[in-house]
N, C-alpha and C positions, 0 to 999 in steps of 0.2 A: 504493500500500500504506500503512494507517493506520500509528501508532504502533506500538497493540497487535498487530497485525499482524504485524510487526516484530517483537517480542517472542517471540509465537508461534511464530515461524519459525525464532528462532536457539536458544529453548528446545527445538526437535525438534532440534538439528544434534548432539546429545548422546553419538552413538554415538562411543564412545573408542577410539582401535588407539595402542597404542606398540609403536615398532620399537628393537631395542637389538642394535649388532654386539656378541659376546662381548669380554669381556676382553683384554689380552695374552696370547700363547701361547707355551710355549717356542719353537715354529718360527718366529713371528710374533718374536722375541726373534733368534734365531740369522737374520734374515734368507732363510727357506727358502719354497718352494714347500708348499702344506700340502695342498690342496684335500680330500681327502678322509678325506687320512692325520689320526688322531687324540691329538696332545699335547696335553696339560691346559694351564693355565692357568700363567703364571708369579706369583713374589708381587706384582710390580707387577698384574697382570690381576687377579688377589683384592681388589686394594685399587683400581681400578678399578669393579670389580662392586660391592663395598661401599657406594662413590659413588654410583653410579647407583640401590643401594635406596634410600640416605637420600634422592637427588633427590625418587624418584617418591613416598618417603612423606609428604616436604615439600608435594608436592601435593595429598596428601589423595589419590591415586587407588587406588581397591580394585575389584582384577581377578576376576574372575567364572569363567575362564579362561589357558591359558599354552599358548602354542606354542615348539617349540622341535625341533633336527636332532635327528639321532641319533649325534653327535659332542658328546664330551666339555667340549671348552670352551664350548660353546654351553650344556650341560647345566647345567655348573659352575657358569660365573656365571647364567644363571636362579636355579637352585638358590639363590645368596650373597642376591639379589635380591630374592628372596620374603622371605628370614629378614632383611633388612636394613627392607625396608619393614614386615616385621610381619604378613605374611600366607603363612605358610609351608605352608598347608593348599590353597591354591590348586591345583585339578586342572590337569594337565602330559599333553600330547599331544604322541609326539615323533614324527616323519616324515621318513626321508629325502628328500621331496620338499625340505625347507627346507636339506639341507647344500650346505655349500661348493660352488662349480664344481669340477671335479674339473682336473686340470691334468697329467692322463696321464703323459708323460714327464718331466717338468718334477715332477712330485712327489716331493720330499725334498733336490730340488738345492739348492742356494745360488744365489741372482738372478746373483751375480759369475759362478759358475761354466758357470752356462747362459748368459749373452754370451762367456764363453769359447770354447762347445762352439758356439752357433750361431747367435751372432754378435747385436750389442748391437741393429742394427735388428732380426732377425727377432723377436727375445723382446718388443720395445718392441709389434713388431704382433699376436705371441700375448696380452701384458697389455691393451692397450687399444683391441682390435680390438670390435665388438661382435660378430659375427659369424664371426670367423676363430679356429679352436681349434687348440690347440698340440698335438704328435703324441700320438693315445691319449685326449686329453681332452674338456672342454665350450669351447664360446663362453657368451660370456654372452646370445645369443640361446637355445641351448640351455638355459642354466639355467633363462633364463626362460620356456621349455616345458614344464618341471613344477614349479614355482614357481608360476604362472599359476591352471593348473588347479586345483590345493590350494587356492589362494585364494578361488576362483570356488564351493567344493564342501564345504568345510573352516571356514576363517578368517572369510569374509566371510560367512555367514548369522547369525554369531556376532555382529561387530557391529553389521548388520543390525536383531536383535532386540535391538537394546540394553544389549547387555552390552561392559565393559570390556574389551578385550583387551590380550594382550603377547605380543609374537613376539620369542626372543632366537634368533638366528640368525648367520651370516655377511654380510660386507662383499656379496659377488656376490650370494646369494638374496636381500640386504635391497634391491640394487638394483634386483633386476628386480622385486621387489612396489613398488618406487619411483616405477620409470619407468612403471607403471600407473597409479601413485594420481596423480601430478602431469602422467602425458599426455603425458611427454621422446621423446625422441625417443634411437635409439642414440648418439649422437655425445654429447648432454647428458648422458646419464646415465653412460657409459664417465667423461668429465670431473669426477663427482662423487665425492668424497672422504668417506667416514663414519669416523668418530674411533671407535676401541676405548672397550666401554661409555658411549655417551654417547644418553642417550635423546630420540626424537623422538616426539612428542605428534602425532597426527593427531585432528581432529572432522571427522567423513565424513555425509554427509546422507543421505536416504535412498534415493539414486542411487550410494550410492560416490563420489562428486564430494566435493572437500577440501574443508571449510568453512572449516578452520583450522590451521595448522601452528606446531608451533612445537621449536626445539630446548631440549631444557632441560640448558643446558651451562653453566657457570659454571668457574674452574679453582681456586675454594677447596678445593674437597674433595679434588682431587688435589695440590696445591702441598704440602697439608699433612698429605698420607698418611692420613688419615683418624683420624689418631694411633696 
């Protein structure tokens, strides 16, 4: 492959996806099970979202599109998001396909109180099982069964045809659009940890295949409250 060749090739890798977990949340705050249930955002999770619009407007990126659940915090900080970077006119498609894992009985408990009730290993194998859902709820296999599809029908002909995207959604549906784009495997992607509001930059080619990742995390903006 020549020079320009070269050239060529990463000039097409252009189709942009950013993934951003929401905010902090009051139950994310109080320690609780949230999955479906819907608390807003606490002030730390505002000032959070804040960060993340200055990040992406730092970047120069203008989104075309906005994906986002249809749970509140998710809503919220997109919402903060758009008006931090400067482009608050952005059209928003909300879908339950993208909320939370749902976490059945286990939502609205306290993490303590549920190793209380049933005991510190089963909850360890409800949390980080891929596969194994806690009574009433999802796995994050399940999650990623209509997560998946939306992506495949939805999200990805969008960046596909070269347009910018942004998906603000939760920790579990940002995973399993995760362990797709990067090819993990359940065990990897269970072991990956995403930071509240903190945005990650994907260039996807024209196969979906990642050309480029990148986190755009820095901790000035939060050290220092945004003022």
């Amino acid at each position: 492959m020549t020079v320009m060749e070269k050239v060529r090739r990463m000039d097409a890798m252009t189709n942009s996806l950013v993934l951003v977990r929401h905010g902090e949340s009051e139950w994310n705050r109080r320690n609780l099970f949230t999955g479906w249930k819907d608390p807003d955002l606490t002030e730390k999770g505002v000032i959070e979202a804040r960060w993340a619009g200055r990040v992406l407007r730092d970047e120069k990126l203008k989104f075309d599109i906005a994906f986002t659940s249809e749970l509140k915090r998710a809503q919220h900080t997109l919402e903060i998001i758009l008006d931090e970077s400067r482009q608050p006119d952005v059209g928003t498609i909300r879908d339950l396909a993208l909320n939370e894992r749902s976490y059945g009985d286990l939502s609205g408990l306290n993490k303590d109180e549920a190793r209380e009730r049933w005991g510190e290993e089963q909850v360890k194998i409800w949390r980080r099982s891929f596969d194994i859902a806690p009574p009433g709820g999802e796995s994050l296999k399940d999650t990623a069964a209509r997560v998946l599809p939306y992506w495949q029908t939805q999200i990805w002909p969008r960046v596909q045809a070269g347009e910018t995207v942004i998906v603000v959604a939760h920790g579990n549906s940002l995973r399993a659009l995760i362990m797709h784009l990067e090819d993990l495997t359940g065990d990897e992607i269970i072991a990956r940890e995403l930071a509240t509001a903190a945005p990650i930059l994907y260039r996807l080619n024209d196969e979906g295949k990642v050309a480029e990742r990148r986190e755009l995390v820095t901790s000035k903006g939060r050290d220092h409250g945004l003022g």
